[in-house]
C-alpha positions in Angstrom: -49.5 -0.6 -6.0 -45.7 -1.1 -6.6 -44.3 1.4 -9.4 -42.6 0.1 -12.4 -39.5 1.4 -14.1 -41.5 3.3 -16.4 -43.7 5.7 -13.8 -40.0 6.6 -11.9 -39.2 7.9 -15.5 -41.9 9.9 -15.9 -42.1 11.0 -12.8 -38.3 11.8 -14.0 -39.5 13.8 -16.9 -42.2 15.7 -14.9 -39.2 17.2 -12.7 -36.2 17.5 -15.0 -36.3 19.1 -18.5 -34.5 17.0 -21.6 -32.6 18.2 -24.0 -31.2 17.6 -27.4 -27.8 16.7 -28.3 -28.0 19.2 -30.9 -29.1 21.5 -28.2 -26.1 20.8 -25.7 -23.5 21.4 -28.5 -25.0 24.8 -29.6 -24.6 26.2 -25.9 -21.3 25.0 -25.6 -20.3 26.3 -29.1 -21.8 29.7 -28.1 -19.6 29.3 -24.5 -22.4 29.1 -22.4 -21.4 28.1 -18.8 -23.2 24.9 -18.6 -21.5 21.8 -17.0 -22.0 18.3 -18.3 -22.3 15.7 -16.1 -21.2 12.0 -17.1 -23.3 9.6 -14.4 -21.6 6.1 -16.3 -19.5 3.8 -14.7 -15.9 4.5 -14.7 -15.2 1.4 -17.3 -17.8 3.1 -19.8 -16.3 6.9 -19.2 -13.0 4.8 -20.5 -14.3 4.1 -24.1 -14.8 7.9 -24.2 -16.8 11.0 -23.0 -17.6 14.4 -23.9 -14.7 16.8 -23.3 -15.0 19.2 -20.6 -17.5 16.8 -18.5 -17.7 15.6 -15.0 -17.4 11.8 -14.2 -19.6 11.0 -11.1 -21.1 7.0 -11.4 -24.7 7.3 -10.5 -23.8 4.9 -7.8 -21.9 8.0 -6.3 -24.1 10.6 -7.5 -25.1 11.5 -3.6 -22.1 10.9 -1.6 -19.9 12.8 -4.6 -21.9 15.4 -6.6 -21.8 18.6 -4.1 -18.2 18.3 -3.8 -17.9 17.9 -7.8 -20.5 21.1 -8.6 -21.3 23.0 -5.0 -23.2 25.8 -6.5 -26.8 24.2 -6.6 -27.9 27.1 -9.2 -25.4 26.1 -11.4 -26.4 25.0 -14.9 -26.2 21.1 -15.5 -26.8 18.6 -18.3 -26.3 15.3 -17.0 -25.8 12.9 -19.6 -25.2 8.8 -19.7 -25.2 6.0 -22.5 -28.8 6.2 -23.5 -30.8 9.1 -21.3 -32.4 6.8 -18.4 -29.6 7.0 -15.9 -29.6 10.6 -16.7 -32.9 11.2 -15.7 -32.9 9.1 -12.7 -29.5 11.4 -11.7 -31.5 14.5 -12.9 -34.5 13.5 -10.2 -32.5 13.1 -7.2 -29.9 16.3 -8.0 -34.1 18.5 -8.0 -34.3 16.4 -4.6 -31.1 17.8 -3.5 -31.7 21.5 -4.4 -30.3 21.5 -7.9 -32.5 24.0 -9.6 -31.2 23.9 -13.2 -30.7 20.7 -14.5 -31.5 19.1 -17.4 -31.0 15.2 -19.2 -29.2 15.0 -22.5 -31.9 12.9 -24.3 -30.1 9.8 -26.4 -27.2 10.4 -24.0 -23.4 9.9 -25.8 -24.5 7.4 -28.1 -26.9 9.7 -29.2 -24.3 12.6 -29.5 -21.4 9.9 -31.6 -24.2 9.2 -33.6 -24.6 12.7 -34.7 -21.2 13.0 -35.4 -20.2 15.3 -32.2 -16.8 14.3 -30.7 -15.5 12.4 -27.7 -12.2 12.2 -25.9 -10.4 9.2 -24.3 -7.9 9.9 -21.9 -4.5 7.2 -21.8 -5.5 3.9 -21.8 -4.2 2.4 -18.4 -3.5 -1.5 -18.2 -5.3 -3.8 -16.1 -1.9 -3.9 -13.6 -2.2 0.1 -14.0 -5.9 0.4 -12.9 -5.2 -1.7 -9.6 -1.8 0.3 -9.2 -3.0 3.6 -9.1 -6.7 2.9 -7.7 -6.2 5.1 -4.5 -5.7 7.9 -7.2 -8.6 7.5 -8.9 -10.9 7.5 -5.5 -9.0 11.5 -5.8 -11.1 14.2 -7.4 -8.0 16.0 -8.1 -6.3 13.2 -9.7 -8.7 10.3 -11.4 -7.9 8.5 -14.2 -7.1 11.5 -16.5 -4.9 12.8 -13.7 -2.8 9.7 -13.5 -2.6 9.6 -17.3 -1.2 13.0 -17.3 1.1 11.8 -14.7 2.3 8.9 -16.6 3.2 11.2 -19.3 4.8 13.6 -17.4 8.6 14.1 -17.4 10.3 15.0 -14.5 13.9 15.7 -13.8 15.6 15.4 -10.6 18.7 17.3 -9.5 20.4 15.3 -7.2 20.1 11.6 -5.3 20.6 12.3 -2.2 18.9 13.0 1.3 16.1 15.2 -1.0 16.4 13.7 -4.2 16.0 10.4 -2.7 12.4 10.4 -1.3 11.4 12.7 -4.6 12.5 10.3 -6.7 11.0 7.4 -4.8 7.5 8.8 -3.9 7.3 10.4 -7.4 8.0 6.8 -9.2 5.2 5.6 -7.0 2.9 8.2 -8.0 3.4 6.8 -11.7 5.4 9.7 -13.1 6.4 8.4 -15.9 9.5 9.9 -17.1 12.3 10.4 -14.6 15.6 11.7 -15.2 18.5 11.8 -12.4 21.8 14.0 -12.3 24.0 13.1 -9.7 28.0 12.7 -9.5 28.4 10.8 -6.2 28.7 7.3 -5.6 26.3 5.2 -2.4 28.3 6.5 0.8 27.2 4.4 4.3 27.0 7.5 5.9 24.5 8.4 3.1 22.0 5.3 4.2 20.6 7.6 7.2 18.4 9.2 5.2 18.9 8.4 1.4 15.7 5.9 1.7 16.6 5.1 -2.2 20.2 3.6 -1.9 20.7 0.1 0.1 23.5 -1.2 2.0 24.6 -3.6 -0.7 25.0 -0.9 -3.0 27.9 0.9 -1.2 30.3 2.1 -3.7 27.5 2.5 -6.6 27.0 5.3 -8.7 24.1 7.1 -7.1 22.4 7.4 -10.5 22.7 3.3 -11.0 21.5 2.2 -7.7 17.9 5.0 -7.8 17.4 3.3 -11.2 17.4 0.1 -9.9 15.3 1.1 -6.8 12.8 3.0 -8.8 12.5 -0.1 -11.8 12.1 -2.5 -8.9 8.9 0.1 -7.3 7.4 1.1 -10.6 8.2 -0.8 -14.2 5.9 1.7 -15.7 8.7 4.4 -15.2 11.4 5.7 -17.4 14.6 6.2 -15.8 17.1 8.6 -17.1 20.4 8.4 -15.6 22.9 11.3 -15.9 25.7 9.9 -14.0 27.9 13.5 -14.1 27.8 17.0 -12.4 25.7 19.9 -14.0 27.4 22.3 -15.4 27.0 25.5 -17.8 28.2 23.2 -20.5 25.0 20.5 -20.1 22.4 22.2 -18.3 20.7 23.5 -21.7 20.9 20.1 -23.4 19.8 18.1 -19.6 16.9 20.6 -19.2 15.4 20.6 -22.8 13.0 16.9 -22.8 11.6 17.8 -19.7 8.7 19.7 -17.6 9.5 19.9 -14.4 12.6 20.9 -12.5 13.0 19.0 -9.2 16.2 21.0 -7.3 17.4 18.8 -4.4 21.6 20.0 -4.7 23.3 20.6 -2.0 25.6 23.2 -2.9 25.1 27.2 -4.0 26.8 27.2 -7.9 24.4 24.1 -9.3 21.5 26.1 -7.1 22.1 29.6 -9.2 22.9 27.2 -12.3 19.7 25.2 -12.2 17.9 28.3 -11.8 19.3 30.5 -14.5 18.5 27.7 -17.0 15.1 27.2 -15.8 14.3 30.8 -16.4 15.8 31.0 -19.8 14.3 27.8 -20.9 10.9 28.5 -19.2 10.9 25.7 -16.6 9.1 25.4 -13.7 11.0 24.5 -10.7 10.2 22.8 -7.5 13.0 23.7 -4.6 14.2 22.4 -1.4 16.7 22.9 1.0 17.3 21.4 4.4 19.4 22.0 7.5 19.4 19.7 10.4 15.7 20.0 11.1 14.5 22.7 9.5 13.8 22.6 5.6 12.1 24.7 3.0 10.0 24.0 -0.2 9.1 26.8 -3.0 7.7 26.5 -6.4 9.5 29.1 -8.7 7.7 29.4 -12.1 9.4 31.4 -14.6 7.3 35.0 -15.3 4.4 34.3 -13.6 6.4 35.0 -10.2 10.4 35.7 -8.7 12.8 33.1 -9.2 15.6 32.5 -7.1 18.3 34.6 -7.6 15.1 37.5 -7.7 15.2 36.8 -3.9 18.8 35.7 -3.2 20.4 37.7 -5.7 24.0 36.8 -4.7 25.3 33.7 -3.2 26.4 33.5 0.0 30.0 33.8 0.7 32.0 30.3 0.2 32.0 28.6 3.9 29.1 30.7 5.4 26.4 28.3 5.5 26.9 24.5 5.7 25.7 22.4 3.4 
């Protein structure tokens, strides 16, 4: 005889334990490490979800889960709307060696109900969901990823054969605040390797013609163009609205400049240098590591390495 939807459920129940809502808050107020797992559809994890949770869709729940929580001895609540998917998810995690999980009973409407909060990450637009959809198939990214990256502000120092394809891939990525500092104007020697400039541009402030590039990519992104050199008189003022220092210059003083303002102001920077084929790319973060000038602690003498 065929089983109905209600045996599978309490076959469910004979395997995996449930729990309370009220239960589930009290362990994470008292810091226990248990991990909740969301097993909605991405659409419903959108309207909200308990903060601190996993998002696997139940769909995914066997290609996705190990990757998501590898220690099978690991405490899990798996929760979803109403406390059926849960148990289902529950049944087959027991079938793949999970040994301590358990099914939020009521799932999060259950837990609103009682009064317990929820968090909604930035809500993306339709265009913005199909945009950055390759993101979202990214554990490391998803959709709370990309809205962090759409807030995120980013300045770049320099347009030119590294600020360029920064600028460009970062735009893509949806970063959504950009700021550009760079004095030169679109050179056709420049078009070699500045993937952001085109030929028509020649002549154009580089600043004007990565905004237009960038706003012809990506209308999601802010562009802020500072069409003027860095210098000890700006940097403070440049540096202060944003997170992340990008340093693509091509010339020692700006390098020891961008770096000396960083660390005062706390800035993370990303760094890179190139020379015919051979290029290098550090991460400097300001007292959690050394910065520049803590490895290079004097420039090099004017004319002794070509930029």
């Amino acid at each position: 005889m065929a089983k109905s939807q209600q045996d599978f459920l309490e076959e469910a129940r004979q395997l995996v334990p449930e729990v309370t809502v009220a239960e589930v808050a009290e362990r994470r107020q008292r810091g226990e490490d248990v991990i909740l797992l969301d097993v909605r559809e991405k659409d419903e994890v959108r309207t909200g979800y308990i903060n601190g949770a996993i998002s696997v869709p139940r769909g995914f729940l066997e290609m996705q889960v190990t990757g998501q929580i590898p220690d099978r001895d690991q405490d899990v609540v798996v929760y979803c709307a109403g406390g059926v998917r849960s148990l289902l998810a529950g049944r087959v995690m027991r079938e793949m060696g999970y040994q301590n999980v358990s099914s939020m009973a009521g799932g999060i409407t259950q837990w609103k109900d009682a009064g317990y909060p929820i968090v909604r990450d930035r809500q993306l637009s339709d265009e913005q969901l199909e945009r950055y959809s390759r993101h979202f198939l990214l554990s490391q990214i998803g959709e709370q990823g990309q809205g962090q990256l759409l807030d995120a502000k980013v300045l770049l120092i320099g347009a030119g054969g590294l600020g360029s394809p920064a600028a460009y891939y970062l735009a893509a990525a949806g970063v959504g605040t950009l700021g550009i500092v760079d004095a030169d104007v679109v050179d056709v020697s420049n078009l070699q390797r500045q993937i952001i400039h085109t030929n028509d541009r020649v002549g154009m402030p580089k600043t004007e013609s990565a905004e237009l590039t960038i706003r012809n990519l990506n209308p999601d992104i802010n562009v802020h163009a500072y069409n003027q050199r860095l210098t000890t008189d700006n940097v403070m003022e440049m540096f202060a609205d944003y997170d992340i220092i990008v340093d693509g210059c091509d010339n020692f003083p700006t390098r020891y400049l961008v770096n000396d303002a960083a660390v005062l102001m706390d800035k993370p920077i990303v760094h890179g240098s190139i020379f015919q084929f051979e290029g290098q790319a550090s991460v400097f973060k300001p007292h959690e590591g050394p910065c520049y000038r803590c490895l290079f602690p004097t420039p090099p003498p004017p004319g002794m390495v070509p930029s």
